[in-house]
ROSE-4610 file (N, C-alpha, C; in Angstrom, 1 decimal, always signed):
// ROSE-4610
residu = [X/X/X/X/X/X/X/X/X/X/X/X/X/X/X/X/X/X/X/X/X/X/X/X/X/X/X/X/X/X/X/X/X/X/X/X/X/X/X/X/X/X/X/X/X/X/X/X/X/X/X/X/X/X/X/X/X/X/X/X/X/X/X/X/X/X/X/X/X/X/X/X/X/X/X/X/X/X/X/X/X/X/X/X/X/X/X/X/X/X/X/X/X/X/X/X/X/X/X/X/X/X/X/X/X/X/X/X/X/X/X/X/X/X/X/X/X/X/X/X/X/X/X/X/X/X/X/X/X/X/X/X/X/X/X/X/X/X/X/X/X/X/X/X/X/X/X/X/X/X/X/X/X/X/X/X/X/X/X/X/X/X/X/X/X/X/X/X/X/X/X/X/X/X/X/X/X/X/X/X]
num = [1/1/1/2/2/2/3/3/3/4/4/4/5/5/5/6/6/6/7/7/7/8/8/8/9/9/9/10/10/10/11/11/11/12/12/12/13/13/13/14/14/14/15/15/15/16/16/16/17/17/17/18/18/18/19/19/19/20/20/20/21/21/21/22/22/22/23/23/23/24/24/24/25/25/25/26/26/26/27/27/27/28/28/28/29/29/29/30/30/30/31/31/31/32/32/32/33/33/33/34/34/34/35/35/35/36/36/36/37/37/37/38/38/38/39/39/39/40/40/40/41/41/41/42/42/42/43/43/43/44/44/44/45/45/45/46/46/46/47/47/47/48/48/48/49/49/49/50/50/50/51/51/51/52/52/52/53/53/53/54/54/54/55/55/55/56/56/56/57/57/57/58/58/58/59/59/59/60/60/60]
x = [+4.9/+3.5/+2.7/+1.8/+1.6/-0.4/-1.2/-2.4/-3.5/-2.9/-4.3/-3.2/-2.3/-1.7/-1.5/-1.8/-2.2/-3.5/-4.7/-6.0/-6.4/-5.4/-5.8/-5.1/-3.9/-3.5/-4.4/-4.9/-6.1/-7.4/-7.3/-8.9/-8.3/-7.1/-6.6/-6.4/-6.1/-5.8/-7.1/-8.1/-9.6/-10.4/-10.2/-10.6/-9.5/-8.9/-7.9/-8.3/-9.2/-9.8/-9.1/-8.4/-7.7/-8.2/-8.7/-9.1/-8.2/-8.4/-7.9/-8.8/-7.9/-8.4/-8.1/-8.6/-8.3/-8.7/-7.8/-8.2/-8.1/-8.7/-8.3/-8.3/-7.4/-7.3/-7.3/-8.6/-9.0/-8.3/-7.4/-6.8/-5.3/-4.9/-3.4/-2.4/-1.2/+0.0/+0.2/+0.7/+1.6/+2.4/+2.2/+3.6/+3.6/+2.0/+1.8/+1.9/+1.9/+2.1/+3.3/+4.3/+5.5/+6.4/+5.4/+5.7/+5.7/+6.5/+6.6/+5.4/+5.3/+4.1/+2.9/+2.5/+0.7/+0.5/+1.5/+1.4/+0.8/+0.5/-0.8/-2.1/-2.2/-3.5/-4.5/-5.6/-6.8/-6.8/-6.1/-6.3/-5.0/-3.9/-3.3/-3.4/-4.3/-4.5/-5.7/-6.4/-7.7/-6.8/-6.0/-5.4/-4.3/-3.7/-2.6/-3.8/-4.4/-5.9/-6.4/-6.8/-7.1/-5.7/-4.9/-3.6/-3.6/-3.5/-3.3/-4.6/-5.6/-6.5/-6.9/-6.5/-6.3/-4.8/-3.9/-3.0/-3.1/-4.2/-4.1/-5.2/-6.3/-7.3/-6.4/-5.6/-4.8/-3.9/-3.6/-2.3/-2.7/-4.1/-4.5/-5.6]
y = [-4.4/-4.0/-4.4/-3.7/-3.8/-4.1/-4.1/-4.3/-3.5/-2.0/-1.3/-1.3/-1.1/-1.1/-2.8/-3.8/-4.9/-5.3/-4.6/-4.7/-3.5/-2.5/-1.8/-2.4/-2.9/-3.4/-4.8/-5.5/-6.5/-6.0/-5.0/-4.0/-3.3/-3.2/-2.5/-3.7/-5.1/-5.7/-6.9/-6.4/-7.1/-6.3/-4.8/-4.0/-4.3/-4.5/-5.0/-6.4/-7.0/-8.6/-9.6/-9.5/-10.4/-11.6/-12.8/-13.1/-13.1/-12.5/-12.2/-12.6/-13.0/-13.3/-12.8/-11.7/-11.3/-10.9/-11.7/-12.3/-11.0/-10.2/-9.8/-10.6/-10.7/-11.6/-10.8/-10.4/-9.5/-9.9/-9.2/-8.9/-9.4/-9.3/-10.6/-9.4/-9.4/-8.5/-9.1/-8.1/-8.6/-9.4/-10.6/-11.8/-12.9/-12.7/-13.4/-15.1/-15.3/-16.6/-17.2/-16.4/-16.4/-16.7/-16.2/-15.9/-17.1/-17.8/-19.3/-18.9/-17.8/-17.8/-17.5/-17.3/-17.5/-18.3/-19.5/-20.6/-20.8/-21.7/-22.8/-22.3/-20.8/-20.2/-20.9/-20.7/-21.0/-19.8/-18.2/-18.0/-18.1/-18.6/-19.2/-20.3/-21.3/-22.1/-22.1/-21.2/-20.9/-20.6/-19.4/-18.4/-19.6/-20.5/-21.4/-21.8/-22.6/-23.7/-22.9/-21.5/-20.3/-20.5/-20.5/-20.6/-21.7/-23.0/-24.3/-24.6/-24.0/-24.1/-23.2/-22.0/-21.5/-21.6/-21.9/-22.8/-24.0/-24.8/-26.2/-25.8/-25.1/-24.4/-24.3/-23.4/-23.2/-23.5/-24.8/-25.5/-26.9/-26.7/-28.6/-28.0]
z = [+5.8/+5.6/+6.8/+7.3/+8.5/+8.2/+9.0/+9.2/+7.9/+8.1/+7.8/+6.0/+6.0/+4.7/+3.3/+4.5/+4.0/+3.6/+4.3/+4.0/+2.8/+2.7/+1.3/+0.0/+0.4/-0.6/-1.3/-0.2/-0.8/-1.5/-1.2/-1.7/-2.9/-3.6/-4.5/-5.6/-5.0/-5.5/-6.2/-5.2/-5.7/-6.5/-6.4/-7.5/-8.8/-8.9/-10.3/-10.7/-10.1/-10.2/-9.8/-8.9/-8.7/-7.9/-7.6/-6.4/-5.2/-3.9/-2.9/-1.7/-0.9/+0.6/+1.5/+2.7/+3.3/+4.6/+5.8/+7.1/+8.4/+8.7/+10.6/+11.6/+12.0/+13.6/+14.5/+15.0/+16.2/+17.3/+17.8/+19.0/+18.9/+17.9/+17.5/+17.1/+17.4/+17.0/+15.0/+14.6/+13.5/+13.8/+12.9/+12.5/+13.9/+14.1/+15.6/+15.3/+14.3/+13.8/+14.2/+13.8/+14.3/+15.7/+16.4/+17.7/+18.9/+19.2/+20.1/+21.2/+21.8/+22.8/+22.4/+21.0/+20.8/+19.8/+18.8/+18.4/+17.7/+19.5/+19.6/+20.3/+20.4/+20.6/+19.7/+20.3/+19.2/+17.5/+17.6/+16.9/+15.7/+16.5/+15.1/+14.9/+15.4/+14.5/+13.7/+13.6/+12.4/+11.6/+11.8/+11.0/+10.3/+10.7/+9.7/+9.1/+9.4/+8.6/+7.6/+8.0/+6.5/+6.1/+5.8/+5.2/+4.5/+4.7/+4.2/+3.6/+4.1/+2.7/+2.1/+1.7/+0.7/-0.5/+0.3/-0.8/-1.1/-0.3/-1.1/-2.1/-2.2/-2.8/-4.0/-4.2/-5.2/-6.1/-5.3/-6.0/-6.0/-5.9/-6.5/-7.4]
């Protein structure tokens, strides 16, 4: 699932009530998180930080 198919499915899935969070990382490839050479960019580490706190949000 890629960018524009992950942001509908969060819009399908917040019209069904679900609560949903849903981030764009302007200017970032898919699965950039992943990737040894953008890491430790500034924007994966917002993007882990939205990550670990919205599961600690939800599992505490």
């Amino acid at each position: 699932m890629l960018r524009d198919e992950g942001e509908q499915y969060a819009n399908k899935l917040r019209e069904a009530g679900v609560d949903v969070t849903s981030v764009r990382v302007a200017g970032m490839v898919h699965d950039f998180l992943l990737l040894d050479s953008l890491r430790n960019t500034k924007a994966a580490n917002v993007a882990r930080s939205l990550a670990i706190d919205a599961l600690h949000k939800a599992l505490h």
